[in-house]
C-alpha positions in Angstrom: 33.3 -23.4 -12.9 31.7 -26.8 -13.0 29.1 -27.6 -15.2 25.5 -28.7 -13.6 25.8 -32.5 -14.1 29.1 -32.4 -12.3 27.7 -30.2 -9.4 24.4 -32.8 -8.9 26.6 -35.9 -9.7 29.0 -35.0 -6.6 27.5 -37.2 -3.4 27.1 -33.9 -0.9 24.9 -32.5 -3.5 22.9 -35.3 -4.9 19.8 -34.6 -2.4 19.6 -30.7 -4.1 17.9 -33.0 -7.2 15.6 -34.9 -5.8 14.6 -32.2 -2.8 11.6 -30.4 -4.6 12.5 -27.5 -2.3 14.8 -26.9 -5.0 13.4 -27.1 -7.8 12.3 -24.5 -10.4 9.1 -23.3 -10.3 6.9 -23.6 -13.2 5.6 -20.6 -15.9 1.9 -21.4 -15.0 2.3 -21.8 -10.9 4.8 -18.3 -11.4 2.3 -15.5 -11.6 -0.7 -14.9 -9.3 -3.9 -15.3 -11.3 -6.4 -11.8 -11.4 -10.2 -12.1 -12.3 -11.5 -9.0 -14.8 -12.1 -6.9 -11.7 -8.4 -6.0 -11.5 -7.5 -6.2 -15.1 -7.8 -2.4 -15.3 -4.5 -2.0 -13.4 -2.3 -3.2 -16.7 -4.2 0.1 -18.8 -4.7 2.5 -16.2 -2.9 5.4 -16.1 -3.4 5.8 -12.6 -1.3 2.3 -11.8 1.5 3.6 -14.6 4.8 5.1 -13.0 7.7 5.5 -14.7 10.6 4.8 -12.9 14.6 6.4 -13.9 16.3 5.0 -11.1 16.5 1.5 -9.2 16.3 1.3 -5.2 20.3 1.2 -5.5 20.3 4.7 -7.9 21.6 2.5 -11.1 19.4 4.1 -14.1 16.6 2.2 -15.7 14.0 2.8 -18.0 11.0 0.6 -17.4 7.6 1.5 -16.1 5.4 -0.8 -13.2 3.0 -1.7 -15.7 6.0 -4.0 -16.9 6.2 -5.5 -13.2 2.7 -5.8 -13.3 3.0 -8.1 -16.0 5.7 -9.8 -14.9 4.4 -11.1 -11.6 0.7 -11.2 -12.3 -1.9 -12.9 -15.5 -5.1 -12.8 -15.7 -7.7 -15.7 -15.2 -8.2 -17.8 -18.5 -11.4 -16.4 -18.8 -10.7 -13.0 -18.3 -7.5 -13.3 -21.0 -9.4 -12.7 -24.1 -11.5 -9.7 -23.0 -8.2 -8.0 -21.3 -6.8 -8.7 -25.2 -9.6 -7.3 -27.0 -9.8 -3.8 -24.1 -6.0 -3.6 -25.2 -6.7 -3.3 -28.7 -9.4 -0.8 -27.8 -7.3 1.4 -26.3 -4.8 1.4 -29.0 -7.1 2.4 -31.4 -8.8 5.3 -29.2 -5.1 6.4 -28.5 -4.3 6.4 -32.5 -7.5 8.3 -33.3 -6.9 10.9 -30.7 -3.4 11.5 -32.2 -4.7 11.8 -35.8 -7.5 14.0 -34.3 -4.9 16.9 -32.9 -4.2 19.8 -34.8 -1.3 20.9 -36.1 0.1 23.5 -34.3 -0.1 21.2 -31.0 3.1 19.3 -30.1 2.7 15.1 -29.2 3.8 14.9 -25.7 
């Protein structure tokens, strides 16, 4: 296969460069911004499935929270809060653990 430079330097290709059709987009323009009325969706059990299988059947182990993530962030603003709520949560969650008895399994 033929490197990059060799692909864009070849004449029938040179517009694919310039065309900004093309080109890649950037981090920033990438995910769709959320103001702090959605930010609940990336906590929420309610907006958490856990998926085993792709839409071909191939086995994966990932969750929509993660897709969540990937395709949307949340407004500068709204960034820091959605931070601080995470931490929150991990701390309610680790009390709550230390809280059960004994003779109770973790699930």
């Amino acid at each position: 296969m033929s490197s990059q430079e060799e692909i864009l330097s070849d004449g029938r290709f040179s517009c694919v460069a310039r065309d900004p059709r093309f080109w890649e987009m950037p981090e920033k323009e990438r995910k769709v911004k959320i103001d702090k009325r959605f930010r609940a969706m990336f906590h929420d059990k309610k907006f958490k499935l856990r998926y085993t299988v792709d839409k071909r059947g191939r086995p994966v182990n990932y969750t929509s929270t993660e897709n969540l993530r990937k395709f949307y962030a949340l407004s500068e603003s709204d960034s820091d809060l959605s931070e601080s709520d995470s931490k929150e949560l991990a701390v309610k969650k680790k009390k709550k653990k230390k809280g059960k008895g004994k003779g109770e399994a973790d699930s």
